[in-house]
C-alpha positions as CSV (number, residue, x, y, z in Angstrom):
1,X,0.0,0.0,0.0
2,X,1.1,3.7,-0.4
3,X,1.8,5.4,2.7
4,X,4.5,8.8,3.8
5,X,6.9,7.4,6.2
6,X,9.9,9.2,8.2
7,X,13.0,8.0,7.0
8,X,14.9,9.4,9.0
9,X,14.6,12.5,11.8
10,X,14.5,15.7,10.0
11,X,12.5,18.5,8.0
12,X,13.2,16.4,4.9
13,X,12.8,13.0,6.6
14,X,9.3,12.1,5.1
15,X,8.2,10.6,1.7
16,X,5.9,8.7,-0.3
17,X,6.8,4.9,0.0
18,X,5.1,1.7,-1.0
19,X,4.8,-0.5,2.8
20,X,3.1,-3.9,3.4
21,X,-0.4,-4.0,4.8
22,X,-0.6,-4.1,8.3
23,X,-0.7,-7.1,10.4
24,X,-4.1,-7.3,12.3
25,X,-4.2,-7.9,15.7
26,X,-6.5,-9.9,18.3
27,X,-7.9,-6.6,19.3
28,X,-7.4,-4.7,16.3
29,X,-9.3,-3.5,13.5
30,X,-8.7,-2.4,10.2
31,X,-9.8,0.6,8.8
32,X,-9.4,1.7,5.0
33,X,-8.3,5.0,5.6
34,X,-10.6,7.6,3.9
35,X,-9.1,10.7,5.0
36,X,-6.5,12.1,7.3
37,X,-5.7,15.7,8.7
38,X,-2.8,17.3,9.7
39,X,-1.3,18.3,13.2
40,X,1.6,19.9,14.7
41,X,2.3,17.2,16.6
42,X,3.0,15.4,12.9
43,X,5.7,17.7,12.5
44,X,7.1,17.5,16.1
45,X,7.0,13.8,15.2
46,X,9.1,13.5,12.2
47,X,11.6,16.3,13.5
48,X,12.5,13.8,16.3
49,X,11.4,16.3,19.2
50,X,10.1,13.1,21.4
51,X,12.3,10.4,20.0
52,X,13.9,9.9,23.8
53,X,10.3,9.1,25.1
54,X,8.6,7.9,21.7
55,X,11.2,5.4,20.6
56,X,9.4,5.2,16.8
57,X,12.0,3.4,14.8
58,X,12.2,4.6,10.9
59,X,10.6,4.6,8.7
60,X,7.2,4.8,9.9
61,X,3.9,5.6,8.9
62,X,2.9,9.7,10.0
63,X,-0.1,10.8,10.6
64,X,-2.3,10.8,14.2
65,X,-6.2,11.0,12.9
66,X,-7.9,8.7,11.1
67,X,-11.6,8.4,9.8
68,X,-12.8,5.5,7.5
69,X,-14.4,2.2,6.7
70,X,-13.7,-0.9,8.6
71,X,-12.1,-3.7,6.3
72,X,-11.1,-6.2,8.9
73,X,-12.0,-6.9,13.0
74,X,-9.8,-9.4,15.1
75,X,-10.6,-12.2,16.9
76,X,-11.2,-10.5,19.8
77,X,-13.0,-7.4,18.5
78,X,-16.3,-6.4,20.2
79,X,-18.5,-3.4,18.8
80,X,-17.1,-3.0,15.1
81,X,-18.1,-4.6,12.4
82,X,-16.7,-4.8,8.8
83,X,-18.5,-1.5,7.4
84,X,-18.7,0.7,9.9
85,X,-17.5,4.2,9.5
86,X,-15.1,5.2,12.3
87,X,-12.9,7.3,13.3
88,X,-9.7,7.6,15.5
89,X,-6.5,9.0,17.0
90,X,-4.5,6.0,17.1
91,X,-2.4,5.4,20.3
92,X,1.3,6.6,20.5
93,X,4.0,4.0,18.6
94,X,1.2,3.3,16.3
95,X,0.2,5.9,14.2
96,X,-0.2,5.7,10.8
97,X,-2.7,7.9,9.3
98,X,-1.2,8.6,6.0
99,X,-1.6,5.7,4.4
100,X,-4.0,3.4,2.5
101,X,-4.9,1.1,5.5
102,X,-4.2,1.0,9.6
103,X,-4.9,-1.4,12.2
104,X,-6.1,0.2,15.5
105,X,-6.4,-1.2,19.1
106,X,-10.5,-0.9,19.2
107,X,-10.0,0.8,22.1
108,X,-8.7,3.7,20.1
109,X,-11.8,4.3,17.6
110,X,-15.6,5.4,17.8
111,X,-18.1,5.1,15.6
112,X,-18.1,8.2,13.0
113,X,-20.6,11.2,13.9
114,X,-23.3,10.3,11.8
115,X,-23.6,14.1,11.7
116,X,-20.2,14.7,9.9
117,X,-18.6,13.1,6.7
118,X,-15.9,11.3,6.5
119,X,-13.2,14.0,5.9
120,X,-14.6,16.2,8.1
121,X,-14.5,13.4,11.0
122,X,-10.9,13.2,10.2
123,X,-10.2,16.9,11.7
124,X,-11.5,15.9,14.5
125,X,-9.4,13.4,16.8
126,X,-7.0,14.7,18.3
127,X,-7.8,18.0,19.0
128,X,-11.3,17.1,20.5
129,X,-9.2,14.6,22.6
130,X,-6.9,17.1,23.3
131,X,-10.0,19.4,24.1
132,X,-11.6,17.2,26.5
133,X,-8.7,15.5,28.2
134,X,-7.9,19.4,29.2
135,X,-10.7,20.9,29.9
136,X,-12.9,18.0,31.5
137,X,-9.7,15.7,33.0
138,X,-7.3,18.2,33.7
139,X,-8.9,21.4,34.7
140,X,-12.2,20.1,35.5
141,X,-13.4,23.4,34.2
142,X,-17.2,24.5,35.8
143,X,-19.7,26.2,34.8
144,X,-18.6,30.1,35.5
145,X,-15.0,29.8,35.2
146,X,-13.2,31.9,32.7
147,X,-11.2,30.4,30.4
148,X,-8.6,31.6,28.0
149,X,-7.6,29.7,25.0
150,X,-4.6,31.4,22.9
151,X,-4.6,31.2,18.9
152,X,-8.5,30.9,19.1
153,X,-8.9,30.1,14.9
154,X,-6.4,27.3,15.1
155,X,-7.5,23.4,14.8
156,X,-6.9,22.7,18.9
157,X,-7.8,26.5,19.8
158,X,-11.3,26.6,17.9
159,X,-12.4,23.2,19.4
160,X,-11.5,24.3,23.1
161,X,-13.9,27.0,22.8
162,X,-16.8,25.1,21.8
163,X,-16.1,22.5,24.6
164,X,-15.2,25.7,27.1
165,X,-18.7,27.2,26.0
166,X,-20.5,24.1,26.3
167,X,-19.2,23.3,30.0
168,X,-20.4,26.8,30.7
169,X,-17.4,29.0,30.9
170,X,-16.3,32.0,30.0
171,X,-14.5,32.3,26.8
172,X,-11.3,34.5,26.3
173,X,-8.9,34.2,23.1
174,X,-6.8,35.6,20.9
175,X,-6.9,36.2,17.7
176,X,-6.0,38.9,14.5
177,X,-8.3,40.6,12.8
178,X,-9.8,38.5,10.3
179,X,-10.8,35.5,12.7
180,X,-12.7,37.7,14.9
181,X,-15.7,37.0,13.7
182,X,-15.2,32.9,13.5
183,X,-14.2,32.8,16.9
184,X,-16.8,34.5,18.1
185,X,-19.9,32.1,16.2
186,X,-17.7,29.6,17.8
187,X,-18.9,31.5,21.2
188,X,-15.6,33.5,22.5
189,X,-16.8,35.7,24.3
190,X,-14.1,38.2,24.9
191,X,-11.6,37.8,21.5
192,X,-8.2,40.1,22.1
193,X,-6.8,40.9,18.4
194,X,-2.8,40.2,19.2
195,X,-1.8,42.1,16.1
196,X,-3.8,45.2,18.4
197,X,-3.4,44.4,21.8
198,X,-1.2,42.5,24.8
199,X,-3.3,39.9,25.9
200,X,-1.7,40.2,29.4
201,X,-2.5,43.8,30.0
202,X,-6.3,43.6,29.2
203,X,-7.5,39.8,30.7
204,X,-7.0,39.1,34.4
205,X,-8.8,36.9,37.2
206,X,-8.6,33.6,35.1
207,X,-8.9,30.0,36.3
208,X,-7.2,28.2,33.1
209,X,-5.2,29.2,30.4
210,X,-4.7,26.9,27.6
211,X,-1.2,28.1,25.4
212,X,0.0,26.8,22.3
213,X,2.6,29.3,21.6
214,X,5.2,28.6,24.2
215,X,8.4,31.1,25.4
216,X,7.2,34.7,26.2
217,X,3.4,33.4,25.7
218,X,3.4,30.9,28.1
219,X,5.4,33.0,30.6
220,X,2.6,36.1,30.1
221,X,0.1,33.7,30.6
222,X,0.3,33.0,34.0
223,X,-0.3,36.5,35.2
224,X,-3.4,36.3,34.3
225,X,-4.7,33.5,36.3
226,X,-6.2,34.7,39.9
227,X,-4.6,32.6,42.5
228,X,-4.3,28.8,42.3
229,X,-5.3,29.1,38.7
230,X,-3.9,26.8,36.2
231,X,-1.6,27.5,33.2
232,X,-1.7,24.2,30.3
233,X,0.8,24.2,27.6
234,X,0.6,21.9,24.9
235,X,3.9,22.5,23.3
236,X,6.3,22.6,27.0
237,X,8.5,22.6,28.6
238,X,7.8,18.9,29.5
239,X,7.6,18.7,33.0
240,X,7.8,15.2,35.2
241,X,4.4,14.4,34.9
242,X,5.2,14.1,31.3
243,X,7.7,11.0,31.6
244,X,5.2,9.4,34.2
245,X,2.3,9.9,31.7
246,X,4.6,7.8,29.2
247,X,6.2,5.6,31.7
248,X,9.6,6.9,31.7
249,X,12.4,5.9,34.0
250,X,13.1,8.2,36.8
251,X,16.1,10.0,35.3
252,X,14.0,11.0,32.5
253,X,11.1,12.5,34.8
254,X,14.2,14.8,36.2
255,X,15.1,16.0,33.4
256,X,11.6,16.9,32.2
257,X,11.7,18.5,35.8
258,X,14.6,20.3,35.3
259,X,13.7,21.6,32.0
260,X,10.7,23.1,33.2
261,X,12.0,24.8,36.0
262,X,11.9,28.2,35.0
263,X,8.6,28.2,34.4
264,X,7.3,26.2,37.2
265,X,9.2,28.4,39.9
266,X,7.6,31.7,38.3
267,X,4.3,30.3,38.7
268,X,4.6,29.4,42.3
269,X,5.7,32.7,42.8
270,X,2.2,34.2,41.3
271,X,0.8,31.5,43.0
272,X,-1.0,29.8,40.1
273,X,0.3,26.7,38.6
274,X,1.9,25.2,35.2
275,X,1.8,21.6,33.4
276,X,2.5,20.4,30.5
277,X,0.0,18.4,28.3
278,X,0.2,15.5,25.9
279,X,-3.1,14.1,24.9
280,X,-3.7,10.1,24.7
281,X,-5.9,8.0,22.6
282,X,-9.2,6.9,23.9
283,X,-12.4,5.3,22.0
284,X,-14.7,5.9,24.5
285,X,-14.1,9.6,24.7
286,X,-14.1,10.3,20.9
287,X,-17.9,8.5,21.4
288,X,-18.9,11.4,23.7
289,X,-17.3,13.8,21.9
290,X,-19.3,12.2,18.8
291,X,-22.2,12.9,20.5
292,X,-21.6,16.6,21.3
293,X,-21.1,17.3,17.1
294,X,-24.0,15.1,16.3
295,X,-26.3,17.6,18.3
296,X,-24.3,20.7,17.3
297,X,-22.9,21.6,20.3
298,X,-19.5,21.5,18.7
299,X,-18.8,21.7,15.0
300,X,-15.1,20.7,12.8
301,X,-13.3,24.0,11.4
302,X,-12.0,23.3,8.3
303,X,-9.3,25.1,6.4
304,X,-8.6,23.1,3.3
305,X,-8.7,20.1,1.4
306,X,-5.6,18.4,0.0
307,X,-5.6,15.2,-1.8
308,X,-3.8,12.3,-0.5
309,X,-0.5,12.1,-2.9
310,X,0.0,15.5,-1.8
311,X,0.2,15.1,1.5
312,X,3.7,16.4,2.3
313,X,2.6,19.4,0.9
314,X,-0.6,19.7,3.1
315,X,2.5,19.5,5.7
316,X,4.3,22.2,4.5
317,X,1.0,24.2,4.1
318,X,1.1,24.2,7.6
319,X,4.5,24.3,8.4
320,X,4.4,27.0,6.9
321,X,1.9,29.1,8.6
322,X,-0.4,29.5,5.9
323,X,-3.5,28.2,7.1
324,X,-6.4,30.5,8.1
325,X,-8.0,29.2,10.7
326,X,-9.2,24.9,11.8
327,X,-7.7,21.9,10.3
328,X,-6.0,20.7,7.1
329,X,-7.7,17.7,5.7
330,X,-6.1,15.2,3.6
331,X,-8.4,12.6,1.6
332,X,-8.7,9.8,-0.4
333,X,-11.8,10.6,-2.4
334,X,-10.7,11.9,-5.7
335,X,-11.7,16.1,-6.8
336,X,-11.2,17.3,-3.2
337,X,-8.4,19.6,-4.1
């Protein structure tokens, strides 16, 4: 089957190659893959930026969402039947979403939101995982809270709000100019245009911030938490809860410790709090989340459609900063160019 693999660690490390069919599992099943979409965390990937933790050995199939038919179940698959539309954010060490076929632990994938098609399931994964595992798991974010969510058009930043709005918070952002008004239908309710304005000298008195930036961002952030607030960044430092998340040896969970020192000591000194976030797989919440876009309480954002032998270039479209605002979908179908 065709597939883009890494090669090797780098910005060139990825290509088109021709890979055996996977091997299907007791618990796995497999899915013909009919579209794809791209994250950050694909790039982060194939750079190498968690090879001590993520031991992927190259080449290996890219890609971390999935939606598509069911071609195969194993012996030991409950709940999926040769058929069925899914979708999924296959678990770390097997990812594999730009290709022709994957076989996922069953765990992993969800019935499709029979509300959404096929490539606009595939924007969805991971950052409505991501979405959920911070705002619900995490944060435990009530009804009343204020929330802030940083690049507020962007695929993770866009489906925080309509989880934040739907748990009954109050919605912060930032944004420029021409995504004002998409972030507010998505129900911001306070958007601060950072071409304009300094987030951290208009917003105050917030419970969570959620930053995808990183450096100077990240470090702004926390003064606008009231006490015991809590500052989540999805791009680091890693801290120690990190390496326990991935079962690290000790050593490793010190240095994640020690990397995020700086950061850590300044928010004990404003009295909030910082961690660092890495979202897992998990079936059962994509079927919740499934629910919630079936009855419109939380809708894809789309930016384009590439076709799937052009996926490195949907890569570099991002890469590259060009995308407006939501996801980059890659598909199978034919004419979605």
């Amino acid at each position: 089957m065709k597939a883009f693999v890494v090669e090797k660690y780098g910005k060139d490390g990825a290509r088109a190659a021709e890979v055996p069919e996977p091997t299907v599992g007791d618990r796995d099943v497999l899915v013909r893959v009919s579209a794809s979409s791209i994250n950050p965390l694909d790039k982060m990937v194939r750079n190498g930026e968690f090879k001590q933790l993520l031991k992927y050995k190259p080449p290996f199939t890219l890609g971390h969402d999935v939606a598509g038919v069911v071609t195969r179940v194993g012996p030991a698959v409950h709940g999926f039947e040769v058929g069925d539309e899914v979708y999924a954010r296959p678990r770390d060490l097997r990812i594999g979403g730009f290709a022709e076929f994957i076989a996922i632990d069953m765990d992993d994938v969800a019935p499709k939101p029979a509300s959404l098609t096929l490539q606009e399931a595939a924007a969805v994964p991971l950052v409505a995982l991501a979405a959920w595992q911070v705002l619900v798991d995490r944060a435990d974010v009530k009804p009343g809270q204020k929330v802030l969510v940083h690049a507020g058009a962007g695929g993770l930043g866009s489906t925080v709000i309509q989880l934040a709005k739907h748990l009954g918070a109050t919605v912060a952002t930032t944004a420029n100019t021409r995504s004002e008004k998409l972030v507010r239908s998505l129900g911001a309710d306070v958007v601060v245009d950072y071409t304009k304005e300094d987030f951290s000298k208009v917003l105050s008195g917030y419970d969570l911030v959620l930053d995808s930036l990183g450096g100077a961002n990240l470090e702004k952030s926390l003064t606008v938490l009231k006490p015991g607030g809590l500052a989540i960044s999805v791009v680091g430092p890693p801290d120690a809860g990190f390496a326990k998340q991935l079962g690290a040896p000790s050593f490793i969970a010190a240095v994640m410790s020690f990397l995020s020192r700086k950061v850590r000591k300044q928010a004990k000194t404003l009295g909030v709090r910082y961690q660092f976030f890495f979202m897992e797989a998990n079936g059962s919440q994509l079927r919740e989340l499934g629910a919630l876009y079936d009855s419109g309480k939380l809708r894809p954002v789309i930016d384009s459609t590439f076709p799937f032998d052009r996926t490195l270039e949907a890569m570099a479209h991002v890469e590259q900063g060009r995308t407006k605002a939501g996801k980059v979908v890659v598909s199978m179908v034919p004419g979605n160019d």
